[in-house]
C-alpha positions as CSV (number, residue, x, y, z in Angstrom):
1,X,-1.9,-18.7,-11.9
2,X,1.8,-19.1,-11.7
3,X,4.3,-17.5,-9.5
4,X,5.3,-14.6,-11.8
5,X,1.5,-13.9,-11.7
6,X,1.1,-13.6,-8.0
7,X,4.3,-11.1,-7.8
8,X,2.8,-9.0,-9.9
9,X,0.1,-8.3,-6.9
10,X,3.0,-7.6,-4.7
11,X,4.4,-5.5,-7.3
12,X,0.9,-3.7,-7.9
13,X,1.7,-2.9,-3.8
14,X,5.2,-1.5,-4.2
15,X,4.0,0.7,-7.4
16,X,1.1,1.9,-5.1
17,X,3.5,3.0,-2.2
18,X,5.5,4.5,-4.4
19,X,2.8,6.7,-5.8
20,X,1.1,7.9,-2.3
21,X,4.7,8.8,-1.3
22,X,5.7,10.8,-4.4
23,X,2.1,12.9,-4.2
24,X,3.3,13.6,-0.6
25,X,7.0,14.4,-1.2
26,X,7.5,18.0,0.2
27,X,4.0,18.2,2.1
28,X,3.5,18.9,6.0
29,X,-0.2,17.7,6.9
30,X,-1.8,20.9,6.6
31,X,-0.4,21.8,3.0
32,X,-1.4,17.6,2.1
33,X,-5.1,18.0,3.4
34,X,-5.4,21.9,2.2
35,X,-4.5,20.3,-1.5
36,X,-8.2,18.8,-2.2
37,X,-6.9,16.6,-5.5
38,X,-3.0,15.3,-3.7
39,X,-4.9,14.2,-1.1
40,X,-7.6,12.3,-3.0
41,X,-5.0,10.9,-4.9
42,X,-3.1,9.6,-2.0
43,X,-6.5,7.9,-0.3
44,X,-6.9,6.6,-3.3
45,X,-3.6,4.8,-3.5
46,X,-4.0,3.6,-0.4
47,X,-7.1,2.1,-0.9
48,X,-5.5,0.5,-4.1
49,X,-2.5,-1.3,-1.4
50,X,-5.0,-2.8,0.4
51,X,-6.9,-4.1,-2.8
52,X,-4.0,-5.4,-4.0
53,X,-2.7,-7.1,-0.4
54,X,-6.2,-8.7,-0.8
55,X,-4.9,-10.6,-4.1
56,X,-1.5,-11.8,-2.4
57,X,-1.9,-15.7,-1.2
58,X,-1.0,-16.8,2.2
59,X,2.3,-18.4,0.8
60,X,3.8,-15.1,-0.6
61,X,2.6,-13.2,2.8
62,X,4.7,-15.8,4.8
63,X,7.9,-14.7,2.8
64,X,6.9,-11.3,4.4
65,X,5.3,-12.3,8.0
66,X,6.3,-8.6,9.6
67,X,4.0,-6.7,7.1
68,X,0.5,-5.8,8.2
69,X,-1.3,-8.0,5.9
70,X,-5.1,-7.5,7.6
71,X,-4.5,-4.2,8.9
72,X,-3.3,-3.2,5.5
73,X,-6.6,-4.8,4.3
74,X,-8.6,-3.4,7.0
75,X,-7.4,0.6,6.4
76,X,-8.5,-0.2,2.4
77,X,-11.9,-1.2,3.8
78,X,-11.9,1.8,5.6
79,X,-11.5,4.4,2.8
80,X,-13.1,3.3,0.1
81,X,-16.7,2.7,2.1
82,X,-15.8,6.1,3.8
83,X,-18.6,5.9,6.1
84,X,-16.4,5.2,8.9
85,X,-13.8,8.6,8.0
86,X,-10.3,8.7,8.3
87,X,-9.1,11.7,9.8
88,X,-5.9,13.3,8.0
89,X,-3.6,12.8,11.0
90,X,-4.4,9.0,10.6
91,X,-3.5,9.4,6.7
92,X,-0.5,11.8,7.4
93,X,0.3,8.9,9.9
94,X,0.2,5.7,7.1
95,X,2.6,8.1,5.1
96,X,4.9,9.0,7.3
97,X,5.8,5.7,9.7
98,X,3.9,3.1,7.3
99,X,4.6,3.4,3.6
100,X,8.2,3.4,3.8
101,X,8.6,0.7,5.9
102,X,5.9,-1.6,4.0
103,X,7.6,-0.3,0.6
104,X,10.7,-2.3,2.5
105,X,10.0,-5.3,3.4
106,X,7.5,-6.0,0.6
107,X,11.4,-6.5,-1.6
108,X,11.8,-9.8,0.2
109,X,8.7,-11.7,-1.5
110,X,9.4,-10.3,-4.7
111,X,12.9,-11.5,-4.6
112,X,11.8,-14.6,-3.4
113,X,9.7,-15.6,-5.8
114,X,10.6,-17.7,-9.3
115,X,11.5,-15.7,-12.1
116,X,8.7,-15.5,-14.9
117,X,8.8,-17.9,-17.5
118,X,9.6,-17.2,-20.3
C-alpha cells in the first residue's frame, strides 16, 4: 500500500464528518432524534469514522496523537452491534464537541503525508 493509499482512510474520516455534520446542520436534539431517517443517517456515519479510523496505521495516527483513535474505534463498535444502545444525548454529544474538532486536527496527517504518485 503506498502512502497516498493510506490518506485516503483519513480522507474516508474527514468525508464521514463532514456528512454527520451537514445531516445535523440546523437540528436541536429533539428535532435530530424526532427525524427517524437524519438520524439513522448520522449513526451511520459515525459508525463509518470509526471503520475507517480502524484502517489508519499507527504511523499516520502519530502525525495526529490528540485524536481519539480507540475511542473513536470504540463508539463505531458500539453502534453498529447496537446491543449496547447509544442514547441520543451521547450522539447529540459526538456532534456537537466531537466532530468538529476531529474534522480539525485529522488536516495535519493528510498534509503530512507524500503526495500520490503519479
Amino acid at each position: 500500500m503506498s502512502e497516498r493509499d493510506l490518506g485516503l482512510y483519513v480522507e474516508d474520516l474527514l468525508e464521514f464528518c463532514g456528512k454527520a455534520l451537514s445531516y445535523a446542520a440546523g437540528l436541536t436534539e429533539a428535532t435530530l432524534t424526532a427525524d427517524a431517517m437524519r438520524y439513522d443517517a448520522i449513526l451511520r456515519n459515525i459508525e463509518l469514522v470509526g471503520e475507517a479510523a480502524t484502517h489508519v496505521p499507527d504511523a499516520v495516527r502519530a502525525l495526529s496523537p490528540e485524536v481519539p483513535w480507540r475511542q473513536i474505534i470504540a463508539t463505531r463498535n458500539r453502534v453498529a452491534h447496537g446491543d449496547l444502545g447509544i442514547a441520543a444525548e451521547t450522539i447529540w454529544s459526538i456532534l456537537r464537541d466531537d466532530l468538529p474538532p476531529l474534522r480539525e486536527a485529522l488536516v495535519a496527517p493528510l498534509n503530512q503525508l507524500p503526495p500520490a504518485p503519479a
